[in-house]
Structures are given as C-alpha cells and as structure tokens.
N, C-alpha and C positions, 0 to 999 in steps of 0.2 A: 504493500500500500504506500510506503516510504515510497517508492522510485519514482513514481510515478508525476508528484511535483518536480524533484530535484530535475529528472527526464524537462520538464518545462522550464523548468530554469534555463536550463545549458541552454534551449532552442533558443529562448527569447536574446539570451549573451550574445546567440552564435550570430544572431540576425543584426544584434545593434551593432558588433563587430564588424560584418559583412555590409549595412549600413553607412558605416565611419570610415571603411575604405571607401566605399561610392560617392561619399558625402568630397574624401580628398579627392576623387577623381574629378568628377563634377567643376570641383575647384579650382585645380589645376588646370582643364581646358579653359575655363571661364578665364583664369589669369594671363592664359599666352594672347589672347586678344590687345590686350591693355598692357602689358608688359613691355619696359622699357630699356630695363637692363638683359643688354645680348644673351650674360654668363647668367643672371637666373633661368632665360628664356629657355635655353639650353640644358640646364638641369630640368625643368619642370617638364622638357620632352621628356629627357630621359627616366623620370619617375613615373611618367606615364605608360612608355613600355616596358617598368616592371611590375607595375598594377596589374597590367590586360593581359600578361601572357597565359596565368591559369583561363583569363575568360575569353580570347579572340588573338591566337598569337600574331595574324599576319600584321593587325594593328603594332605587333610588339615592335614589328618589323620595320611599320612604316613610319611611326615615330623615333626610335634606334636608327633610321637613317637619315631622318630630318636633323636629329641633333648630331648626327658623327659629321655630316658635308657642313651644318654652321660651325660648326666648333671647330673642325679644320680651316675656314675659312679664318675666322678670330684669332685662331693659335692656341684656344683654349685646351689643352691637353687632360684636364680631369673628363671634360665633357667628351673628349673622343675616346675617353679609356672606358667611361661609363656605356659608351655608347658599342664599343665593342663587346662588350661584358654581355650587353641587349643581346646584339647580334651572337651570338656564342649562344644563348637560353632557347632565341629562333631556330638555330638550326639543329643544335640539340633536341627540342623538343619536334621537330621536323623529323628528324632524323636521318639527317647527314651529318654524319658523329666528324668526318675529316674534315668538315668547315666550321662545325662546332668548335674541334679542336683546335683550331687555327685562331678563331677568336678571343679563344677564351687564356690562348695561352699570350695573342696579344697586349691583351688586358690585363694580363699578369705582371708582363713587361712594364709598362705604363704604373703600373699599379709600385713597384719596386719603384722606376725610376721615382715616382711621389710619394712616397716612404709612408704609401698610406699600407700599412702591416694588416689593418682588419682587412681590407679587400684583398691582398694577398690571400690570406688565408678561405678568403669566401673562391679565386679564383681557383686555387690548388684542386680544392674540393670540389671546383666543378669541373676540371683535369680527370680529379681522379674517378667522378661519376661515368665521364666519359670513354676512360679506357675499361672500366668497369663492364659499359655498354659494348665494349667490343671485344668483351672476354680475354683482355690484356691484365691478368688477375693483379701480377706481381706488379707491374708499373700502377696499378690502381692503388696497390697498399703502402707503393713508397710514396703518391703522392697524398694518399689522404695521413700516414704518419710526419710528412713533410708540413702540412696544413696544422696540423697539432701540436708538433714542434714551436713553427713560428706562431702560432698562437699562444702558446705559454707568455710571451714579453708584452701582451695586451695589457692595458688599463682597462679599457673597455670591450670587453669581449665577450657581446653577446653573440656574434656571428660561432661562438664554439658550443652551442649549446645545438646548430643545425651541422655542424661537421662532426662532432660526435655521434649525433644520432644517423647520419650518412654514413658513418664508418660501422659504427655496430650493425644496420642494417643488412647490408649487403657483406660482411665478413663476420658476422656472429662467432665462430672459432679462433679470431685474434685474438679473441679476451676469454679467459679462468673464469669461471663462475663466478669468481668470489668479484672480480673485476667489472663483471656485467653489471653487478649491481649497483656497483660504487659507479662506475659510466655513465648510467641511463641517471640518476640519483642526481648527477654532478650536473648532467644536461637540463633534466629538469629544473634543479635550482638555476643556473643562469638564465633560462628562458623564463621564468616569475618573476626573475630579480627586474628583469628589462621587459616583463606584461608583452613577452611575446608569444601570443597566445595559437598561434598559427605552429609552430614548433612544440610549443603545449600538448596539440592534442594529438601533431605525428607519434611524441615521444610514448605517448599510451600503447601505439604499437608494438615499442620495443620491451614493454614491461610485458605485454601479451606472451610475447614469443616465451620472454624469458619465463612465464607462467606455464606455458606448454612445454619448454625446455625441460622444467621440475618436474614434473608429473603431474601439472593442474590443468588439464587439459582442458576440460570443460569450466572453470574459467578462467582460463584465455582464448579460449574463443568467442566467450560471452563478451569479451571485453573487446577484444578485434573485433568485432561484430557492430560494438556499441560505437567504438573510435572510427568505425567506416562511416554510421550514421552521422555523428558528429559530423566530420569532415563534408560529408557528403552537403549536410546542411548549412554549412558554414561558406559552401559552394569553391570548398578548397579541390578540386579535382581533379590536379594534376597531381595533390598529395593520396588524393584515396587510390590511384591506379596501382601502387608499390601496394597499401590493407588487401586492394581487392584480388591480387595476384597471391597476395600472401595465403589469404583466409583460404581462396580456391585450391590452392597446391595444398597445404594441412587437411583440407577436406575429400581431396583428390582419392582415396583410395577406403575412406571409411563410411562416405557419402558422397559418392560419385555425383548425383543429381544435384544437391545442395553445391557443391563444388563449381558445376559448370551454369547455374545459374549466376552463382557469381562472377564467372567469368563474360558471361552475357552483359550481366550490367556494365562490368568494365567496358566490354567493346563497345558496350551504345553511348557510356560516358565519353571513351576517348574519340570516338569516331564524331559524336556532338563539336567536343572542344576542339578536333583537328589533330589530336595527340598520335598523331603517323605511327609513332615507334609501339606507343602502347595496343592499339589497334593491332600492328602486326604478331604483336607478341599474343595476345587473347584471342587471335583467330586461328593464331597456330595450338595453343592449347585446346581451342576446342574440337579444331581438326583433330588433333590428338588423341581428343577422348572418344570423338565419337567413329576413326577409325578404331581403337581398339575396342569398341561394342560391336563391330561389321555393321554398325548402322551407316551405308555405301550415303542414302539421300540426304542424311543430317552432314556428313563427312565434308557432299560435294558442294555442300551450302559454303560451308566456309573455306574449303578448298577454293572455289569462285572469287570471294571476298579475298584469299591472299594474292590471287592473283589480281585483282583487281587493284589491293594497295602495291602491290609491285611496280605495274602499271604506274599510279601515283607519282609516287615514289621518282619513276623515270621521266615524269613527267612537273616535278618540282619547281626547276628551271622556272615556268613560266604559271605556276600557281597566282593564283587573283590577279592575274594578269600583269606579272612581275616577274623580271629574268634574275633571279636571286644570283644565280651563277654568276652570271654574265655582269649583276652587279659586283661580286666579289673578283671576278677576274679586270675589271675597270677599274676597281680600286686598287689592284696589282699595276695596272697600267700607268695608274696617276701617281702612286708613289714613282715609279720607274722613271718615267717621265720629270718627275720633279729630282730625283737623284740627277739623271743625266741634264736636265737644266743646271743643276748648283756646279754638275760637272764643265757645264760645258762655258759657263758663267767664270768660271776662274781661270781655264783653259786662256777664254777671250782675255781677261785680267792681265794674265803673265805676258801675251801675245801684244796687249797695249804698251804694256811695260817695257818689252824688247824693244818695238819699235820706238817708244819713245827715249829708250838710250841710243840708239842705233841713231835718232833723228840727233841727238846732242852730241854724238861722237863727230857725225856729220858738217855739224854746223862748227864745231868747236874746229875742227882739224887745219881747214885754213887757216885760222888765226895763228896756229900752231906753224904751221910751215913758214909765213910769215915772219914770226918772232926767231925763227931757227934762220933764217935768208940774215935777216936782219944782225943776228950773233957774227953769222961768217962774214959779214964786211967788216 
C-alpha cells in the first residue's frame, strides 16, 4: 500500500525534472534571437545540442554545426571543442563509431590544450564507450581507467559519478565485490552531492545487477524493472536502451517471452529517437530469439528490419537531407586548406624578404664600386 504514493512521487519529480530541462530549452532558443554576445551565442548553440540529443539527434547535429563554423570563424576554441564533443554524441549515437571517434578524440585534444580536466575526463569516457562499441575490450579499459585516473585531481567532479557508473556497466568483472559496492556507493554520492539526478537513476541499474550478482535475483529485477520505468518517464531514453538490453539478456533464458518483449520496447524506443546502433542491436536479439524457437515468420520480420537498418546505415551520408560525411571530409578540406594557406603565406614572406635584400644589395652595389674607383685614384 506504501509504494504506491512514493510510485507518484518519483513521476510527478521525474516530470518537473523533464519540465526544467524544457523550460532551459525553451530559453535558450528564445535567447539566440536577442543575443548579442558572439561567445555566449555560441555556447547557448552548443547546450542546445546536448539537451536534444536523447530527444531528436539530427537537431544535435544541426546546432553542433552552427556553433563549431561560428566559433571557428571568432577563434573561439572552447566553442569549437564543445562543438566537436556535439559532433562525437551525433555520430556515436548514429552509429558510425570511426567519426565518433575522430570527434570525440578531437575534443579531447582541445579539451587538454584548455586544461579544462573535467571535460577531459567526460571525453576519455566517451573514447572508451566507443571502443567498447567496437569490441576493442582492452583499449576501452585503459581509457575508461585513464578517465579515473585524471579524475582523481578534480575539485569539482561531478562528471565521475557518470564514468564510474560507464565503467562498472559494461566491465562488471574489473571490480571485487567488495569494490562494486564501494563504486556504485561513491557514484551515487557524487551524483546527490551535484542533484544530478539523470545519473541518479542510471546508477539504480548498477545496484540491480549487483543485487542479481548476490543471489537477489528477484529483487533486482524488480528494481531494473522499476529504474526502466523511471527512466523511461523521465523521457531519459537513450539511458533506458543499456536497463532494456540489460533486463532482456537476465530474462533471456528463464523467461524467454518476458525477455523479448522487452527487447521490442527497446527497438520501438530506439527506432522513435533514431538510436541506429540500438535498433540494430534489439533486432539482432530478437532475430536471435526467434530463430532459435524455428519461428522462420517472426525471425524474417526482423531479419527485414536489419536489413533495412543496414541499408540506413549506408545511407547516413545524406540523412535529413544532410551529407554528414561529406560535411566531415570538408572540414578535412578547410583545415588542409588553411595549413597550406599559413604554408604558403610565409613561403610568400621569406620570398619578399629575398627579394627585398636582393633589391638592396642591388641598389647598394654601385655606390660600392664607386667609393672602390674612387680609393684607387
């Protein structure tokens, strides 16, 4: 009878929550109208595509490239590093993990040279998601222990409270029991201390697992079950794809049906938001299940669907009618182009310089022969 308020509580949080982000969005576009300073202008893009990416990534997209071409223009170098970091979330959650990685390790760079340490550590970590996603196990665990490392020298480090829980995720066997708890424990408290409540209620996942890990199997699934809902209401749903893959695989052989229903929901959530990578991966589990039932007509349903995201897929390039590639191989171009500019600018420099000695050896020299004629009389 108890849960059943506390149950209303959380919804009405998760809404005002989900509200207060909207309310900053909202804000934020109302500001770029009226906005007069370049360097805010340019950040307020950029906090815009990291609002939208859980809700409409190509937005994430298109804003992450309005402020990477201002901020290159200005010379602003936080706003093009931000802006990379965008781009790096786009193509990741796209899923083309090599311009992902390309981005995100830009961002990195940038991020060092501005000896901003927290974004350091937020880029590592999304390094190491990404080789994670390309089953590069070992390079994932030196970057997300890299990410922890440089974390330690924080003042302010709430960003360790979502690389912790990235790392225990997806490598549960790095850590001793006794270390799991102290982990998830330490993650949770930095994420209250800093009311970051979006990593709050991912963290419930890892206390799940680690509930099923013990032998409380039934609850922690009550609990993954319950942090899916959470999430799901909270309209976090790039974070429920990791509960819903979770819960599925746990349920995967003691309740097959219960299993692949959740795999369903995922695929309609990710396919909703545009989540490419998660889509492929819930069509290939449910391929999976329902060839090893020999059910051939459920099989060929999502047999169709992968091939159709493959399709996709090869067809990215020119998604909402935008050549992403073709964007990122241009901005290869315009660097290259401005290298051999600066090349070819000091080139012309030294070239002036010759000639302008050459022109005074010139001029000087009669005078010279002159003053010599002059000696020998």
């Amino acid at each position: 009878m108890r849960k059943t308020p506390v149950f209303l509580l959380l919804l009405l949080f998760f809404k005002f929550f989900c509200s207060a982000q909207s309310r900053e969005l909202i804000s934020l576009k109302a500001s770029l109208a009226h906005s007069s300073d370049s360097l805010h202008y340019v950040d307020a893009l950029n906090r815009i595509a990291m609002l939208l990416y859980e809700k409409n990534i190509d937005s994430t997209f298109y804003y992450a490239r309005q402020a990477r071409e201002i901020a290159g223009r200005l010379g602003y170098s936080k706003g093009q590093t931000d802006a990379q970091n965008n781009l790096g979330v786009f193509f990741d959650i796209k899923g083309n993990l090599q311009m992902a990685l390309r981005y995100y390790d830009e961002a990195y760079a940038g991020y060092i040279q501005s000896h901003d340490t927290a974004n350091c550590v937020q880029a590592l970590m999304n390094i190491a998601m990404v080789y994670n996603e390309m089953g590069k196990d070992q390079k994932a665990i030196q970057q997300f222990r890299l990410a922890l490392g440089v974390g330690k020298k924080l003042s302010r480090d709430s960003i360790m409270s979502l690389a912790i829980y990235n790392y225990l995720l997806e490598y549960p066997a790095q850590f001793s029991r006794d270390s799991t708890g102290y982990y998830i424990e330490k993650a949770r408290s930095i994420a209250e201390k800093y009311k970051d409540q979006r990593t709050t209620v991912a963290i419930d996942q890892l206390f799940a697992d680690d509930l099923i890990r013990r032998g409380r199997r039934k609850d922690g699934l009550t609990l993954l079950d319950q942090t899916i809902t959470s999430a799901i209401s909270k309209s976090l749903y790039y974070v429920s794809m990791d509960m819903l893959t979770d819960i599925g695989d746990q349920l995967a052989t003691s309740d097959p049906e219960r299993a692949a229903g959740y795999y369903k929901q995922g695929l309609s959530l990710a396919g909703k938001n545009g989540y490419m990578i998660y889509s492929e991966v819930m069509a290939r589990k449910l391929f999976d299940f329902y060839t090893a039932r020999h059910d051939s007509l459920e099989a060929a349903v999502y047999s169709r669907q992968l091939v159709r995201l493959y399709d996709e897929q090869e067809k990215l390039n020119s998604a909402s009618g935008i050549d992403y590639l073709d964007y990122a191989l241009k901005d290869d171009q315009v660097r290259s182009l401005m290298v051999r500019s600066k090349y070819q600018t000091i080139l012309l420099s030294l070239v002036i310089v010759v000639c302008l000695l050459a022109i005074a050896v010139i001029i000087a020299k009669p005078g010279t022969d002159e003053a010599a004629k002059q000696a020998g009389h």
